[in-house]
C-alpha positions, 0 to 999 in steps of 0.5 A: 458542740463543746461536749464533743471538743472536751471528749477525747477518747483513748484507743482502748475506750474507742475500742471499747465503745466501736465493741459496744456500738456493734453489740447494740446494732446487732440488739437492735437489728433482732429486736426490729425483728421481733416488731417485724414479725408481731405482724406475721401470720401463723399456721399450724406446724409441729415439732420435727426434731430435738437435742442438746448441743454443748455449745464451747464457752470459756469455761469448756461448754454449755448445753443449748436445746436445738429444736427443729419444727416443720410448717405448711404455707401455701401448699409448701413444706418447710422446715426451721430451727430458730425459736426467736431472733436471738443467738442461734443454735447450730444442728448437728455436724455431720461428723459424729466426733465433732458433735457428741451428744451431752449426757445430761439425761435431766436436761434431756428429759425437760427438753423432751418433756417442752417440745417432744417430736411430733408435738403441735406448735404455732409457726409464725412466718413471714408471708414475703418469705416463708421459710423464714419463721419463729415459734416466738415473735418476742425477742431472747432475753439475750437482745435486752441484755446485750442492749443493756450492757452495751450501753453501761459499757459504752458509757462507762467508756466515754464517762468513767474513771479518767 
C-alpha cells in the first residue's frame, strides 16, 4: 500500500501507461488465442488467392502479403485470409485507385514461390465456428513484441527518470 501512496504519476506518464495497458490487452488477448486454437482441429485446404498490399506507415508504405485460402468442414465451403492472430492485412479495395498493385517483382515472386494458388495447406479452425481459422496456431512475432514493449514503456513510465 505505501507503493501506491508514494506513486504519483504526471498526465503524460498516465497517458503513456493507459497506451501501453491497451497495447498489452490486446497482446494478451491474440496470444490467448493462439492457446485457444493449439486445440482446434484441422483439415485440408488450399491456397485461394495472393498479393502484395502496400500498407501506409510513416515512412510512405510497406508491403505486406495478403494471402487468402479456402476449407471444407462438414460438407461447407469457407474461405479466409488471417495466417495467425496478429495485425492483419486488408484485401483489396474494390476501387483500383485506392489499391494498386506494388512493383516489387522479387517481393512478388517469394511471395508466389511460399504460397502459390492452388497449393495444398493445413487449416486449423475452430470447431464451435469454422469460418474462423488459422494456417499457424502460434502467434506473430508482433504479440511478444508488442508485450514486450509495452512493459519496458509502462515501466520506464512509472519508474524512470523523475
Amino acid at each position: 500500500m505505501a507503493f501506491v501512496a508514494s506513486l504519483s504519476l504526471t498526465l503524460s506518464q498516465l497517458l503513456v501507461v493507459i497506451a501501453c495497458g491497451v497495447a498489452a490487452v490486446y497482446a494478451l488477448v491474440l496470444l490467448a488465442f493462439s492457446i485457444r486454437a493449439s486445440r482446434w482441429p484441422s483439415v485440408d485446404g488450399e491456397i485461394a488467392e495472393t498479393h502484395l498490399v502496400g500498407v501506409p506507415d510513416t515512412e510512405g508504405s510497406h508491403l505486406s502479403e495478403y494471402v487468402a485460402y479456402r476449407y471444407t468442414v462438414g460438407g461447407r465451403p469457407y474461405r479466409n485470409d488471417r495466417i495467425r492472430f496478429g495485425p492483419h492485412v486488408r484485401a483489396r479495395s474494390s476501387i483500383p485507385q485506392n489499391d494498386p498493385e506494388p512493383d516489387w517483382p522479387a517481393a512478388k515472386a517469394e511471395l508466389e514461390q511460399h504460397f502459390p494458388p492452388g497449393r495444398p495447406v493445413r487449416v486449423f479452425y475452430d470447431p464451435r465456428r469454422p469460418e474462423n481459422s488459422v494456417l499457424v496456431r502460434s502467434p506473430s512475432p508482433f504479440v511478444w513484441i508488442l508485450l514486450g514493449a509495452a512493459g519496458v514503456f509502462a515501466y520506464g513510465a512509472l519508474f524512470g527518470h523523475r
